[in-house]
C-alpha positions in Angstrom: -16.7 0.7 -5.6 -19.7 2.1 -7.4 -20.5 -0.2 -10.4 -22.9 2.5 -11.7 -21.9 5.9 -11.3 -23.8 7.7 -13.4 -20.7 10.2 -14.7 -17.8 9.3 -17.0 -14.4 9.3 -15.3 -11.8 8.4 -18.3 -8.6 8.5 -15.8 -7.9 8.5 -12.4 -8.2 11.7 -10.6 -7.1 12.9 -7.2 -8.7 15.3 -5.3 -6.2 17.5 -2.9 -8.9 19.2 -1.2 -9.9 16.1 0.1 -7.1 13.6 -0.5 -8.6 10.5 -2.5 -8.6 9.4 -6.1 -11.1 8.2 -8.2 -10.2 5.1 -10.7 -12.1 4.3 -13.8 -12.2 0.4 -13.7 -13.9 -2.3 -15.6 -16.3 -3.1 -13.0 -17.5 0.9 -12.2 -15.4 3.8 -10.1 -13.3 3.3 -8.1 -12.9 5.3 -4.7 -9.4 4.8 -2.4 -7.5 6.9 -0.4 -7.2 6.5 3.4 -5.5 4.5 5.6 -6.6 2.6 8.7 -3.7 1.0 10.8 -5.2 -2.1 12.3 -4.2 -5.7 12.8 -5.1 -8.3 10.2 -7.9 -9.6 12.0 -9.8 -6.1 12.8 -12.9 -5.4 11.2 -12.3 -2.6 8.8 -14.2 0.6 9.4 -16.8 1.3 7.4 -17.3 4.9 7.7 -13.9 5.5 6.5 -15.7 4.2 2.7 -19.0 6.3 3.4 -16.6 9.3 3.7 -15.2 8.6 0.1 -18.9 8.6 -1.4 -19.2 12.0 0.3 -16.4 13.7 -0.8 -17.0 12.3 -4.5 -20.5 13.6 -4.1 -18.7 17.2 -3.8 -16.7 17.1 -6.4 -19.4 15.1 -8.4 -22.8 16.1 -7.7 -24.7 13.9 -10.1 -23.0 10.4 -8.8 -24.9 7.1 -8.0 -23.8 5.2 -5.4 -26.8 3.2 -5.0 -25.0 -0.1 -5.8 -21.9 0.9 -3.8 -19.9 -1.8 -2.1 -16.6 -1.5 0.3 -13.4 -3.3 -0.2 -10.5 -3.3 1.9 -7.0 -4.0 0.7 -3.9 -4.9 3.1 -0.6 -3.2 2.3 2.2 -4.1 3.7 3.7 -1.7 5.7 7.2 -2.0 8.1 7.1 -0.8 11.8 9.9 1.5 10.7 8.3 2.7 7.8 11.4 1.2 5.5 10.6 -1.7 3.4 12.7 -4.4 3.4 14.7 -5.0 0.4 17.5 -7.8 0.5 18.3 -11.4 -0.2 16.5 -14.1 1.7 19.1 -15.2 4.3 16.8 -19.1 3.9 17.5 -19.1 -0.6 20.2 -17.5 -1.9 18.1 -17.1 -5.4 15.1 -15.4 -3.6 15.2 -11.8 -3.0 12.5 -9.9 -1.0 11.5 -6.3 -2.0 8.2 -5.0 -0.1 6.5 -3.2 2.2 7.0 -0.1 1.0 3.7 1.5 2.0 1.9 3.5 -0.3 4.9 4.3 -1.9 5.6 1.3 -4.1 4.8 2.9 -7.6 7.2 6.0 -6.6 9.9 3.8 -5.3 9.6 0.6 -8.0 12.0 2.0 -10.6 14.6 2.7 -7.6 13.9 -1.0 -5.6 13.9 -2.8 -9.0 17.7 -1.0 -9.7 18.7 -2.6 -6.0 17.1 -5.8 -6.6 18.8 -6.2 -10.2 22.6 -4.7 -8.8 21.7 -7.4 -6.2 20.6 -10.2 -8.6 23.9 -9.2 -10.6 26.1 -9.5 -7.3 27.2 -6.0 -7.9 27.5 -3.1 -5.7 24.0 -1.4 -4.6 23.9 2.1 -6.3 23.0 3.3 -1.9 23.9 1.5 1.0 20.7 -1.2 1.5 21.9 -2.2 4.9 19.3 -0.3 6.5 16.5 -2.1 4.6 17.7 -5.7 5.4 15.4 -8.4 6.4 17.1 -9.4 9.4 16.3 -5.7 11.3 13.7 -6.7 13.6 15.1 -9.9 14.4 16.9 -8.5 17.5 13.9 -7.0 18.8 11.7 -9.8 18.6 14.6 -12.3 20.1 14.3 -10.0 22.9 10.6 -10.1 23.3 10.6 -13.8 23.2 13.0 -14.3 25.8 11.7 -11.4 28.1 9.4 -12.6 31.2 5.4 -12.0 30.9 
Protein backbone atom coordinates (compact mmCIF):
# COMPACT_ATOMS: atom_id res chain seq x y z
CA UNK A 1 0.00 0.00 0.00
CA UNK A 2 1.67 3.33 -0.79
CA UNK A 3 -0.24 6.10 1.16
CA UNK A 4 1.69 8.62 -0.90
CA UNK A 5 2.33 7.93 -4.34
CA UNK A 6 3.14 10.79 -5.87
CA UNK A 7 0.90 10.09 -9.32
CA UNK A 8 -2.87 10.19 -9.70
CA UNK A 9 -4.42 6.69 -10.42
CA UNK A 10 -8.37 7.48 -10.85
CA UNK A 11 -9.27 3.62 -11.44
CA UNK A 12 -7.88 0.48 -11.07
CA UNK A 13 -5.46 -0.67 -13.71
CA UNK A 14 -3.95 -3.95 -14.59
CA UNK A 15 -0.84 -4.40 -16.03
CA UNK A 16 -0.61 -7.71 -18.45
CA UNK A 17 3.00 -7.36 -19.05
CA UNK A 18 3.45 -7.95 -15.55
CA UNK A 19 0.18 -9.29 -14.09
CA UNK A 20 -0.88 -6.94 -11.15
CA UNK A 21 -3.34 -4.11 -10.72
CA UNK A 22 -3.16 -0.95 -9.20
CA UNK A 23 -6.24 0.33 -6.91
CA UNK A 24 -6.88 3.90 -6.16
CA UNK A 25 -8.10 3.72 -2.48
CA UNK A 26 -8.81 6.16 0.25
CA UNK A 27 -5.80 5.50 2.16
CA UNK A 28 -3.09 5.76 -1.11
CA UNK A 29 -2.48 2.94 -4.08
CA UNK A 30 -3.04 0.04 -3.88
CA UNK A 31 -0.68 -2.75 -5.36
CA UNK A 32 -2.10 -6.73 -5.52
CA UNK A 33 -1.72 -9.40 -7.71
CA UNK A 34 0.17 -12.61 -6.79
CA UNK A 35 -0.53 -15.50 -5.00
CA UNK A 36 1.48 -17.35 -2.35
CA UNK A 37 0.06 -20.90 -1.32
CA UNK A 38 1.01 -21.33 2.21
CA UNK A 39 -0.68 -22.51 5.42
CA UNK A 40 -2.39 -19.95 7.68
CA UNK A 41 0.26 -19.77 10.07
CA UNK A 42 3.38 -19.13 7.45
CA UNK A 43 4.95 -15.93 7.47
CA UNK A 44 4.00 -14.24 4.23
CA UNK A 45 6.91 -13.44 1.84
CA UNK A 46 7.91 -10.28 1.62
CA UNK A 47 9.64 -10.07 -1.55
CA UNK A 48 6.57 -11.09 -3.29
CA UNK A 49 5.27 -7.05 -2.24
CA UNK A 50 8.82 -5.56 -3.09
CA UNK A 51 8.26 -7.02 -6.62
CA UNK A 52 4.91 -5.06 -6.97
CA UNK A 53 6.75 -1.63 -6.13
CA UNK A 54 9.11 -2.63 -8.92
CA UNK A 55 6.96 -3.44 -11.55
CA UNK A 56 4.83 -0.19 -10.68
CA UNK A 57 8.05 1.72 -10.80
CA UNK A 58 8.10 0.49 -14.69
CA UNK A 59 5.02 1.39 -15.57
CA UNK A 60 5.23 4.57 -13.22
CA UNK A 61 8.44 6.04 -13.06
CA UNK A 62 7.76 9.02 -10.89
CA UNK A 63 6.13 6.76 -7.82
CA UNK A 64 6.89 7.10 -4.04
CA UNK A 65 6.89 4.32 -2.19
CA UNK A 66 8.70 5.72 0.62
CA UNK A 67 5.82 5.13 3.13
CA UNK A 68 4.96 1.71 1.60
CA UNK A 69 3.57 -0.98 3.87
CA UNK A 70 2.64 -4.88 2.97
CA UNK A 71 -0.66 -6.49 3.63
CA UNK A 72 -1.55 -9.87 3.15
CA UNK A 73 -5.06 -11.04 2.59
CA UNK A 74 -6.28 -14.90 2.96
CA UNK A 75 -8.63 -16.13 0.25
CA UNK A 76 -10.21 -19.04 0.53
CA UNK A 77 -9.35 -21.39 -1.82
CA UNK A 78 -10.62 -25.44 -2.20
CA UNK A 79 -8.03 -28.32 -2.70
CA UNK A 80 -9.96 -29.02 -5.85
CA UNK A 81 -10.10 -25.66 -7.02
CA UNK A 82 -14.23 -25.74 -6.91
CA UNK A 83 -15.79 -23.78 -4.30
CA UNK A 84 -18.25 -25.12 -2.37
CA UNK A 85 -21.69 -23.94 -2.91
CA UNK A 86 -24.63 -25.89 -1.09
CA UNK A 87 -26.84 -25.94 2.02
CA UNK A 88 -25.28 -26.50 5.38
CA UNK A 89 -26.12 -30.18 6.14
CA UNK A 90 -25.96 -28.65 10.41
CA UNK A 91 -29.03 -25.51 9.47
CA UNK A 92 -31.28 -26.02 6.88
CA UNK A 93 -31.62 -21.90 6.56
CA UNK A 94 -27.82 -21.45 6.15
CA UNK A 95 -26.29 -21.90 2.82
CA UNK A 96 -22.57 -21.75 2.18
CA UNK A 97 -21.13 -20.18 -1.09
CA UNK A 98 -17.15 -19.64 -1.00
CA UNK A 99 -13.97 -20.42 -1.81
CA UNK A 100 -13.99 -19.60 -5.17
CA UNK A 101 -10.37 -18.33 -5.46
CA UNK A 102 -9.73 -15.36 -7.27
CA UNK A 103 -12.66 -15.77 -9.12
CA UNK A 104 -15.43 -14.65 -6.89
CA UNK A 105 -16.36 -11.32 -8.71
CA UNK A 106 -16.50 -13.35 -12.16
CA UNK A 107 -18.45 -16.14 -10.67
CA UNK A 108 -20.91 -13.91 -8.02
CA UNK A 109 -23.73 -13.25 -10.55
CA UNK A 110 -23.70 -17.18 -11.39
CA UNK A 111 -23.25 -18.57 -7.45
CA UNK A 112 -25.82 -15.96 -6.33
CA UNK A 113 -28.49 -17.53 -9.25
CA UNK A 114 -27.56 -21.16 -7.35
CA UNK A 115 -27.79 -19.86 -3.99
CA UNK A 116 -31.33 -18.04 -4.75
CA UNK A 117 -32.75 -21.42 -7.03
CA UNK A 118 -31.48 -23.04 -3.78
CA UNK A 119 -33.02 -20.60 -1.22
CA UNK A 120 -36.35 -20.93 -3.46
CA UNK A 121 -36.11 -24.92 -3.29
CA UNK A 122 -36.14 -24.96 -7.02
CA UNK A 123 -34.06 -26.73 -9.47
CA UNK A 124 -30.29 -25.38 -9.82
CA UNK A 125 -29.99 -23.82 -13.37
CA UNK A 126 -26.44 -26.73 -13.47
CA UNK A 127 -26.03 -29.74 -11.55
CA UNK A 128 -24.24 -28.32 -8.05
CA UNK A 129 -23.47 -31.71 -6.90
CA UNK A 130 -20.04 -31.38 -7.61
CA UNK A 131 -19.65 -28.27 -5.40
CA UNK A 132 -21.27 -29.79 -2.25
CA UNK A 133 -19.88 -29.32 1.10
CA UNK A 134 -19.79 -32.77 2.10
CA UNK A 135 -16.78 -33.59 -0.80
CA UNK A 136 -13.87 -33.92 1.23
CA UNK A 137 -15.53 -35.59 3.98
CA UNK A 138 -14.56 -39.12 2.67
CA UNK A 139 -11.10 -38.30 2.38
CA UNK A 140 -10.51 -36.90 5.59
CA UNK A 141 -12.67 -39.92 7.34
CA UNK A 142 -10.01 -41.92 5.68
CA UNK A 143 -7.08 -39.99 6.94
CA UNK A 144 -8.38 -40.02 10.44
CA UNK A 145 -8.79 -43.61 10.67
CA UNK A 146 -5.56 -44.55 8.69
CA UNK A 147 -2.43 -45.73 11.02
CA UNK A 148 0.53 -42.99 11.54
Amino acid sequence: MLPDPGVEVRRTVVSGDHYFGLTPMDGGLRLAGTVELAGLDAPPNNARADNLVRAARRLLPDLNDREATRWMGFRPSMPDSLPVIDRSPAHENVFFAFGHGHLGLTTAALTGRLVAQMVDGRPTSIDVFPYRAGRFALRMQRRCRSPR
